[in-house]
C-alpha atoms as an extended CHARMM CRD file, in Angstrom:
* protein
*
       146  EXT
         1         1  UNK       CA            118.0250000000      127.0700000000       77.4720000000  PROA      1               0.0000000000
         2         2  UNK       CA            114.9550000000      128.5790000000       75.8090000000  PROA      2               0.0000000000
         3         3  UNK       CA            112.3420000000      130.2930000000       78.2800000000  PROA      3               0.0000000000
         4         4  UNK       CA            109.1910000000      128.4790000000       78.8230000000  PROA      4               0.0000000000
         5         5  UNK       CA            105.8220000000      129.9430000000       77.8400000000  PROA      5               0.0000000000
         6         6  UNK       CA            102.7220000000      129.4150000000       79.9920000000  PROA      6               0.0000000000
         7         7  UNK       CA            101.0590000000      127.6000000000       77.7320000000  PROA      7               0.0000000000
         8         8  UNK       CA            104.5070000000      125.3490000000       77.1240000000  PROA      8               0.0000000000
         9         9  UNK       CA            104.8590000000      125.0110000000       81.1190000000  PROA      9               0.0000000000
        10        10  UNK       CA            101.1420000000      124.0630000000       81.4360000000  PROA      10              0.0000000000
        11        11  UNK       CA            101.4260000000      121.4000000000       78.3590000000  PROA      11              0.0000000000
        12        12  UNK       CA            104.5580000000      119.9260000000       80.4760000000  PROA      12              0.0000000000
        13        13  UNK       CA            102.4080000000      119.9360000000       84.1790000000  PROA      13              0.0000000000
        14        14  UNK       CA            100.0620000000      118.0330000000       82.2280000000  PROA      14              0.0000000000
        15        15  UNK       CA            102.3020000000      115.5530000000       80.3000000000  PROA      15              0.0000000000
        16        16  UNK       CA            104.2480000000      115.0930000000       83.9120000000  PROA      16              0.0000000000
        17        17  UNK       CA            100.9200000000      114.5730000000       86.3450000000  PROA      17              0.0000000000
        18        18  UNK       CA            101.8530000000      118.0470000000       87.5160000000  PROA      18              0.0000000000
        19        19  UNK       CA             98.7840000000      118.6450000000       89.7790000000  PROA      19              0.0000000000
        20        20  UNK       CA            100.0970000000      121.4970000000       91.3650000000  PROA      20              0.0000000000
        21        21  UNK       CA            101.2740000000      123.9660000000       88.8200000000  PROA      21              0.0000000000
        22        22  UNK       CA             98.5290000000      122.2810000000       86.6590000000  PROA      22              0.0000000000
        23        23  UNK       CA             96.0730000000      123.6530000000       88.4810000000  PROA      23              0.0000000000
        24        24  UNK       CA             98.2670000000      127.2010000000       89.7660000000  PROA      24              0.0000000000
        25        25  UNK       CA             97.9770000000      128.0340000000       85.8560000000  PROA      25              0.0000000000
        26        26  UNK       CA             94.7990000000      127.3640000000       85.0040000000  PROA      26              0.0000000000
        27        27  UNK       CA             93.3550000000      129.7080000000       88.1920000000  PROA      27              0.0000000000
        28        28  UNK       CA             95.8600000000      132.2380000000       86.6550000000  PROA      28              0.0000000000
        29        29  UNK       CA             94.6730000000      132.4900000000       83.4660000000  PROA      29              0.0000000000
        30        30  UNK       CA             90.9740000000      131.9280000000       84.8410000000  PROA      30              0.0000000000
        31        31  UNK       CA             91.3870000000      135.3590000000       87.1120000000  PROA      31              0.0000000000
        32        32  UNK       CA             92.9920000000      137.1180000000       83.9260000000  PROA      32              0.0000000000
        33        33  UNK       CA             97.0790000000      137.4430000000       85.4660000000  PROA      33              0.0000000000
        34        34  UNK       CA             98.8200000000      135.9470000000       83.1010000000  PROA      34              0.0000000000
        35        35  UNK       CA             97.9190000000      135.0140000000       79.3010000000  PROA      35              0.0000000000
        36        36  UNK       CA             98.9730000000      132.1510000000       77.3370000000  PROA      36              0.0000000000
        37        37  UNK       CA            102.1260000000      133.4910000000       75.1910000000  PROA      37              0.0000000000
        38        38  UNK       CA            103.4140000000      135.1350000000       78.5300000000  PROA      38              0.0000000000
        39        39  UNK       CA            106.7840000000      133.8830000000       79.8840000000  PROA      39              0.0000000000
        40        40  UNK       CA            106.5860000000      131.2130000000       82.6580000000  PROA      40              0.0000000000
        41        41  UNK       CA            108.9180000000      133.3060000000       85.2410000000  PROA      41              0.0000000000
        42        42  UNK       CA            105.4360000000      135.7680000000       84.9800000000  PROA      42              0.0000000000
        43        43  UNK       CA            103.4870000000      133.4340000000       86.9320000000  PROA      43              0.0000000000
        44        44  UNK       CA            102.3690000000      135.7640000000       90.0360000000  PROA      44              0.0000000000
        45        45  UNK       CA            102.3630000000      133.0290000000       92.8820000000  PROA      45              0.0000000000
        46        46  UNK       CA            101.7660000000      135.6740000000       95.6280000000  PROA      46              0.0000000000
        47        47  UNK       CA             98.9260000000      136.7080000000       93.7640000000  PROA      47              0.0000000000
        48        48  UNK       CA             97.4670000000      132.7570000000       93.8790000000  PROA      48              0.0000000000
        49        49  UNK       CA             94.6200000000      131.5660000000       96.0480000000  PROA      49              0.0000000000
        50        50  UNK       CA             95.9770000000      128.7000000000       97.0360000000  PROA      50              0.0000000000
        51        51  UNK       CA             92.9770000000      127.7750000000       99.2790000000  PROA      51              0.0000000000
        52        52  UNK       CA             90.9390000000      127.4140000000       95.5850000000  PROA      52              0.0000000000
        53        53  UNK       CA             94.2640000000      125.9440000000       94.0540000000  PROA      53              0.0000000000
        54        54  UNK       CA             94.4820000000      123.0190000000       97.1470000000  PROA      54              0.0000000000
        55        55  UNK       CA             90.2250000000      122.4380000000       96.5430000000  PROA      55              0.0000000000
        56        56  UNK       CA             90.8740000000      121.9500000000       92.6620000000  PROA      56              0.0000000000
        57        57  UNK       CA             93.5250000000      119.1200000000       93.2040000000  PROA      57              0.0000000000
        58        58  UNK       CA             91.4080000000      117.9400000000       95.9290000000  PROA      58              0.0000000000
        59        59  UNK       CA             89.0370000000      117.2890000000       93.5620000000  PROA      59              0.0000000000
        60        60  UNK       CA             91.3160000000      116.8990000000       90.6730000000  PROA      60              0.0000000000
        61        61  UNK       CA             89.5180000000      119.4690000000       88.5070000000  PROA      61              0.0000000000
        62        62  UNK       CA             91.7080000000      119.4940000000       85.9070000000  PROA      62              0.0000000000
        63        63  UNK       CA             90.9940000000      115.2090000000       85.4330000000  PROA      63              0.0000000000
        64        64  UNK       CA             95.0290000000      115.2130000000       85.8620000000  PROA      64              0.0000000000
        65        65  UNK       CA             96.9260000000      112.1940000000       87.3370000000  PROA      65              0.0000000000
        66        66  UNK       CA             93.9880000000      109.8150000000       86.8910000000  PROA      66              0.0000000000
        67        67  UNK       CA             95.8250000000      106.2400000000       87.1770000000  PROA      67              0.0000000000
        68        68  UNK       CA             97.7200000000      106.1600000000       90.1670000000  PROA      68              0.0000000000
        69        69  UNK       CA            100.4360000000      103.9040000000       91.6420000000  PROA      69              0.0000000000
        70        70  UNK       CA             98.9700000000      101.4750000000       94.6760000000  PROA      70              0.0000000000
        71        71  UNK       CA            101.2590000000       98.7160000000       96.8110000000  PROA      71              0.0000000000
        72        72  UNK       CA             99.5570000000       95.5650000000       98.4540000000  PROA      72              0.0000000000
        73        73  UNK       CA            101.8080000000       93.6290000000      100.5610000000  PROA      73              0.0000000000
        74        74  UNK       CA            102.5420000000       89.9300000000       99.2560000000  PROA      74              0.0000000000
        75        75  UNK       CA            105.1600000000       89.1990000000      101.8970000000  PROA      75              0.0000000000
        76        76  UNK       CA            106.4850000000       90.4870000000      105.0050000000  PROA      76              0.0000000000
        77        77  UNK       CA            108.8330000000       92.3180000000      103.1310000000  PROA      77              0.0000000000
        78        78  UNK       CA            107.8300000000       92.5690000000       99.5470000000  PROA      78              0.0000000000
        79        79  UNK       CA            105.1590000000       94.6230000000       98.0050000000  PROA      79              0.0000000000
        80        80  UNK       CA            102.8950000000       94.3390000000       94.8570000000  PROA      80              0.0000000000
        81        81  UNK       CA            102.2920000000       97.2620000000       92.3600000000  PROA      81              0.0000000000
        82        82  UNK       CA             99.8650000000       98.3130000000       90.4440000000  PROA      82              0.0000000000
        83        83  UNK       CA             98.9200000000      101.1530000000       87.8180000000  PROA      83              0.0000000000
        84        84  UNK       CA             94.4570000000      101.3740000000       88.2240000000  PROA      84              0.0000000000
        85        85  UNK       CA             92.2400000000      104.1630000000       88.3370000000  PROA      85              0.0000000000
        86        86  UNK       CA             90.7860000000      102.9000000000       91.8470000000  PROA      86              0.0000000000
        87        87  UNK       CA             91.5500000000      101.1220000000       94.2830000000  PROA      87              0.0000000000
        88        88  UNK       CA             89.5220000000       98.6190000000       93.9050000000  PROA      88              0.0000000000
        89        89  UNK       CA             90.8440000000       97.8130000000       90.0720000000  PROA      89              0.0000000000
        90        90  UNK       CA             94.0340000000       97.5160000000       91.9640000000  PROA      90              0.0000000000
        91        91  UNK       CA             92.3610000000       94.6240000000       93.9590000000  PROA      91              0.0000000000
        92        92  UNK       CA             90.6090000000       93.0110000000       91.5510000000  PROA      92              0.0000000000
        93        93  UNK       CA             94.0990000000       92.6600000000       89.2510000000  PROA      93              0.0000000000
        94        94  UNK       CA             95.7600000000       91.3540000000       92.8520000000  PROA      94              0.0000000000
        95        95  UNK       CA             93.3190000000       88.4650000000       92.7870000000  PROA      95              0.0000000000
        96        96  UNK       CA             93.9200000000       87.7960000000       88.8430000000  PROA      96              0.0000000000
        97        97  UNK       CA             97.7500000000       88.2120000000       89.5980000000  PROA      97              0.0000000000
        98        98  UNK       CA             97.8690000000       86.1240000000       93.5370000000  PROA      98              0.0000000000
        99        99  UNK       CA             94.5440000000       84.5220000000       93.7310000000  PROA      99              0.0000000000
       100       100  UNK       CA             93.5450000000       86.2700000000       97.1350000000  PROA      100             0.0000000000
       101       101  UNK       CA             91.8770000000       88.5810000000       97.9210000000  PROA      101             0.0000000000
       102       102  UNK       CA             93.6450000000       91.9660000000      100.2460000000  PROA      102             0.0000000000
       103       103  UNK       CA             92.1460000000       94.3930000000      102.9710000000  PROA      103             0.0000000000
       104       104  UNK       CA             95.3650000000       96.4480000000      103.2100000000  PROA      104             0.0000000000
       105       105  UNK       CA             95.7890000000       98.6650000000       99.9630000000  PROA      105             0.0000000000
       106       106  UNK       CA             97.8160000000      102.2050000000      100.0060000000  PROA      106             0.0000000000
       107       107  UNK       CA             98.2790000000      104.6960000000       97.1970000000  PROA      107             0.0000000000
       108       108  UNK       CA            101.4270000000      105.8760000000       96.4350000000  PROA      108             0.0000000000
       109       109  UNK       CA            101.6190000000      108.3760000000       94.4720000000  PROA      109             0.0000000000
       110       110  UNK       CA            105.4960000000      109.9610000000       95.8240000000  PROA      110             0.0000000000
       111       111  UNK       CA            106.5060000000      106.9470000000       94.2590000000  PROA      111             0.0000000000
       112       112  UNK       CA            105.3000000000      107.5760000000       90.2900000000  PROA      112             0.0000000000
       113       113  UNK       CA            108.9990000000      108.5910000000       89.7040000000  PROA      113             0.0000000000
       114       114  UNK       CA            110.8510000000      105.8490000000       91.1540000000  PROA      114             0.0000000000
       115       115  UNK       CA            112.6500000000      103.3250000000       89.1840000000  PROA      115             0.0000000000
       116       116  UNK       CA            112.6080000000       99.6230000000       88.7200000000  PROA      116             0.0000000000
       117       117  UNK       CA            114.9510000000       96.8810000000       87.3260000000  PROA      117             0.0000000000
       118       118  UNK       CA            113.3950000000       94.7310000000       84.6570000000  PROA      118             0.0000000000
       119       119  UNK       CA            115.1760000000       91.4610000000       84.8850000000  PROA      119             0.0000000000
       120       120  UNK       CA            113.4490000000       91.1080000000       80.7680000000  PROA      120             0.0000000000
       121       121  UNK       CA            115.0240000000       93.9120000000       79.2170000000  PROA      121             0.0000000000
       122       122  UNK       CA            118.2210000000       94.0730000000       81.8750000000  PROA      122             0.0000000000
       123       123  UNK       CA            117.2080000000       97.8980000000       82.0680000000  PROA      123             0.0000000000
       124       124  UNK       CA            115.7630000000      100.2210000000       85.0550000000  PROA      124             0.0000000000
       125       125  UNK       CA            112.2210000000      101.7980000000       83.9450000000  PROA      125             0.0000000000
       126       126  UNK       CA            110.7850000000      104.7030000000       85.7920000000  PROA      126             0.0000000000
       127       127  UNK       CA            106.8480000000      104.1760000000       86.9780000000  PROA      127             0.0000000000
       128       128  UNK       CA            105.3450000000      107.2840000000       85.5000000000  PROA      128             0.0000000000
       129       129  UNK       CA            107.3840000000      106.0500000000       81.8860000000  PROA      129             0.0000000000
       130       130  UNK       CA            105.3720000000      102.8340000000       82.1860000000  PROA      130             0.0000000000
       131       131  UNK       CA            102.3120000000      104.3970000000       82.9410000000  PROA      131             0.0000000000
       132       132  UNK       CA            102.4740000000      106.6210000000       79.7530000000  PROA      132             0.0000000000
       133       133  UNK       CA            103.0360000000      103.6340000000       77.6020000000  PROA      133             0.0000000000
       134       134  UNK       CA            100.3070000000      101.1240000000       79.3410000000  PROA      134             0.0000000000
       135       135  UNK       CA             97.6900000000      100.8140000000       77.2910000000  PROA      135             0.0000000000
       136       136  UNK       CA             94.8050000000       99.2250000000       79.1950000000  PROA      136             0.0000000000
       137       137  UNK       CA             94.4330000000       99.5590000000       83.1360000000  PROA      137             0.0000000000
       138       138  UNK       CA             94.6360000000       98.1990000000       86.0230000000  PROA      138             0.0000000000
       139       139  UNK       CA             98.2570000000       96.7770000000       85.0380000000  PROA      139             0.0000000000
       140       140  UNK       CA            100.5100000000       94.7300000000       87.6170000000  PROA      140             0.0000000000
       141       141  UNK       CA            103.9850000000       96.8040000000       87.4980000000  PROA      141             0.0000000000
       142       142  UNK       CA            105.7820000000       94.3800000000       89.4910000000  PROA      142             0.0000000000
       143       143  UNK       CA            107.1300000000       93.6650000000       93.3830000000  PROA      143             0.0000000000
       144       144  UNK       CA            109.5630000000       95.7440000000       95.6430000000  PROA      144             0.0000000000
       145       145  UNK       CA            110.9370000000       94.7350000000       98.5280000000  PROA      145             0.0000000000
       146       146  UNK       CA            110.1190000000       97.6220000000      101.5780000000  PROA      146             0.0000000000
């Protein structure tokens, strides 16, 4: 397997809503350790300020990860999803979807990569593939049970 470039392993955080090494790059090549064309492995993590690394993300400085996953109960044990870049697109797209209106919403975003059945096609889809191919946002992914 071919060895990764910084620039290659940055290109991939990105296309993968990798926040964290995202972000761990970009102060590297901002404070002058590591160049572009340098192998990945040549990352110096002891050398990171992670303080400044955990404030980007915080802030999402990089404008990474910008539609996330939320879940709105619809039954005691089932849950609705939704792709939105706020919460309250999320919300608005529950009342199109279930014609009432919800207090209790929660992000999820350790749940971008996990898979769902899709009685249509007869296939499992991962989250984060739908979100790469969804067009137009907020977008009803479909209902879990807990």
């Amino acid at each position: 397997m071919p060895k990764l470039t910084i620039k290659e392993e940055l290109a991939d955080a990105i296309k993968l809503d990798g926040s964290f090494v995202a972000h761990a790059i970009y102060y590297a090549l901002q404070k002058g350790l590591v160049q572009l064309d340098d192998p990945s492995s040549s990352l110096p993590y002891p050398l990171l300020d992670y303080d400044i690394i955990r404030k980007w993300m915080d802030i999402n400085y990089l404008q990474l990860c910008t539609v996330k996953l939320f879940k709105i109960p619809v039954q005691q044990n089932r849950q609705a999803l939704y792709l939105a870049h706020e919460e309250n697109e999320a919300r608005a797209q529950h009342y199109k979807m279930y014609g009432y209106r919800v207090e209790r919403i929660m992000e999820a975003p350790h749940e971008m990569d996990t898979s769902l059945y899709c009685e249509e096609t007869g296939k499992h889809r991962v989250i984060r593939d739908m979100k790469r191919k969804t067009v137009e946002f907020p977008c009803w992914v479909g209902e879990v049970g807990r």
